[in-house]
C-alpha positions in Angstrom: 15.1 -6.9 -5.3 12.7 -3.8 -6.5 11.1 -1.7 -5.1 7.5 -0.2 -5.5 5.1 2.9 -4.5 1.6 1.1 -4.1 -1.6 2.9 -2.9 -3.7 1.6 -0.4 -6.7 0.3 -1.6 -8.0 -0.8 -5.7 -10.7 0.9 -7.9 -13.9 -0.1 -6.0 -12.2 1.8 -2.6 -14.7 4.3 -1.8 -13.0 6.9 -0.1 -15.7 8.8 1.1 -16.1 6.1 4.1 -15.0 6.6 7.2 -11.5 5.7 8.3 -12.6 3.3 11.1 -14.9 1.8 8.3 -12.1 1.3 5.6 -10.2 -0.4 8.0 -12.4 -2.6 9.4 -13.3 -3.2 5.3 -9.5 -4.0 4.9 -9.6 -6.4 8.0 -12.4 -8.3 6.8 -10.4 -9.0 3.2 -7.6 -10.2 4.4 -5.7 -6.0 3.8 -5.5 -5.4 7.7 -1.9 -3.3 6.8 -1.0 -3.3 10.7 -0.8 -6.9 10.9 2.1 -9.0 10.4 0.6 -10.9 7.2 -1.6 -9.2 5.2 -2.9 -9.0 1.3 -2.4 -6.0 -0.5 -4.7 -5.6 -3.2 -4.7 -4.6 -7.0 -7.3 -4.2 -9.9 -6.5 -5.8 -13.0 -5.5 -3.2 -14.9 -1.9 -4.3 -15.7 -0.5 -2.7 -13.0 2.1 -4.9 -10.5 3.0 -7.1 -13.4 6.9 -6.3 -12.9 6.5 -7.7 -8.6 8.1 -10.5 -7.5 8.6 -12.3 -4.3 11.4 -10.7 -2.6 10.4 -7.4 -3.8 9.3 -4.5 -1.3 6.0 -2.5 -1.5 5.8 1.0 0.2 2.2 1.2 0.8 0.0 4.8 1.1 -3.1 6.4 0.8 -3.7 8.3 -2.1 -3.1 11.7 -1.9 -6.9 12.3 -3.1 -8.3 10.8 -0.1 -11.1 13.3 0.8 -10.5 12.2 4.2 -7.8 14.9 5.1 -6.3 12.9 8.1 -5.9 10.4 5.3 -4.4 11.6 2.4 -1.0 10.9 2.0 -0.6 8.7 5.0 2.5 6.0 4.6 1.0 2.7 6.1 4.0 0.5 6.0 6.7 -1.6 3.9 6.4 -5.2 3.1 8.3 -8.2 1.8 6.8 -9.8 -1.0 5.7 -13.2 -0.3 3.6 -14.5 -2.8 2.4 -14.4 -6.6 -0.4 -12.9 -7.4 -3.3 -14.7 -6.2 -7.3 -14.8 -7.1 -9.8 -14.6 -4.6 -12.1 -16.2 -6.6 -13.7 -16.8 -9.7 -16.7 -14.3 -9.3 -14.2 -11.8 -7.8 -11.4 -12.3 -11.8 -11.1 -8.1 -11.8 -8.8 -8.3 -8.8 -5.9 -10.0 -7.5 -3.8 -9.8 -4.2 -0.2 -10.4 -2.9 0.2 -11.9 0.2 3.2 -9.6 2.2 5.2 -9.6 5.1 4.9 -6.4 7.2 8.8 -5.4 7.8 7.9 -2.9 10.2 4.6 -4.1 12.3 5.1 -1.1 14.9 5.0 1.6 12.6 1.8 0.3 10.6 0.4 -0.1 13.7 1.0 3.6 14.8 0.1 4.4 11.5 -3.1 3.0 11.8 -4.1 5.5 14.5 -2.6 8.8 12.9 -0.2 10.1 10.2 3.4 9.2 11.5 4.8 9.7 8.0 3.0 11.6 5.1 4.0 10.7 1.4 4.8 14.8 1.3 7.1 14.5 3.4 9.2 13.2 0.4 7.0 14.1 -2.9 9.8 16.5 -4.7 12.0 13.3 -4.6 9.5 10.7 -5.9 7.0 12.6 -8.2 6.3 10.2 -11.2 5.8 7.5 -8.4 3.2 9.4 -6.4 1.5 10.7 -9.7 0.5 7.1 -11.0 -0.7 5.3 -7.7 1.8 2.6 -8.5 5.4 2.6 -9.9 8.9 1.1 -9.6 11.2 3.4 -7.7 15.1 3.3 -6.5 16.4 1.5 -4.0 17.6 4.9 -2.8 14.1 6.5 -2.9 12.9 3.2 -1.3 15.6 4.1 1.7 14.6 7.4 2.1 10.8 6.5 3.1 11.9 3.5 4.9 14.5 5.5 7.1 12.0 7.4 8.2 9.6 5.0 9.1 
């Protein structure tokens, strides 16, 4: 099992939306983070090549979310449950995992304000935070998930 630092959201995210309109956006394709199932989404840029079912993604918003009550927010940790997926032919420039939420009540809290901010930990996981996605330790994994 690895684990993995993912932000929320891919390159065509607009972050200047509001927060109750990115996540109703993230509801409507299939990225609701609260729920029990969800997608999380990637662009194609080679990025997420090393996941595999069984590994767990620590999802967050980027830390350059203009939105300040945003930035930085941890949205949960999920359970790999699928290989990458299409959504479709017209849509070849991104590509989905399907997940298991392993802790519903806290992306559900987190859906309505910051209960854990990615600064809260940033001195021990810099290289992970810098690149938006990256493999990091099972004992840097811990320390988010102990706090969630």
């Amino acid at each position: 099992m690895k684990y993995f630092l993912k932000n929320w959201g891919h390159t065509k995210t607009n972050p200047s939306k509001s927060v109750s309109q990115l996540f109703y956006e993230s509801e409507q394709n299939g990225g609701a983070f609260w729920r029990e199932k969800c997608k999380v989404w990637f662009s194609d840029s080679g990025f997420g090549g090393r996941v595999e079912v069984g590994d767990v993604l620590i999802q967050y918003v980027p830390l350059g979310q203009p939105q300040e009550e945003l930035a930085g927010r941890v949205l949960g940790y999920y359970e790999v449950e699928s290989e990458f997926k299409r959504e479709s032919l017209e849509n070849q420039w991104f590509r989905y995992l399907e997940v298991k939420n392993l802790n519903k009540l806290f992306s559900e809290k987190s859906k309505n304000y910051p209960v854990l901010g990615i600064k809260a930990v940033i001195d021990k996981i810099p290289a992970a935070i810098q690149s938006g996605f990256a493999e990091i330790s099972k004992e840097q994994a811990e320390l988010i998930i102990k706090t969630c």
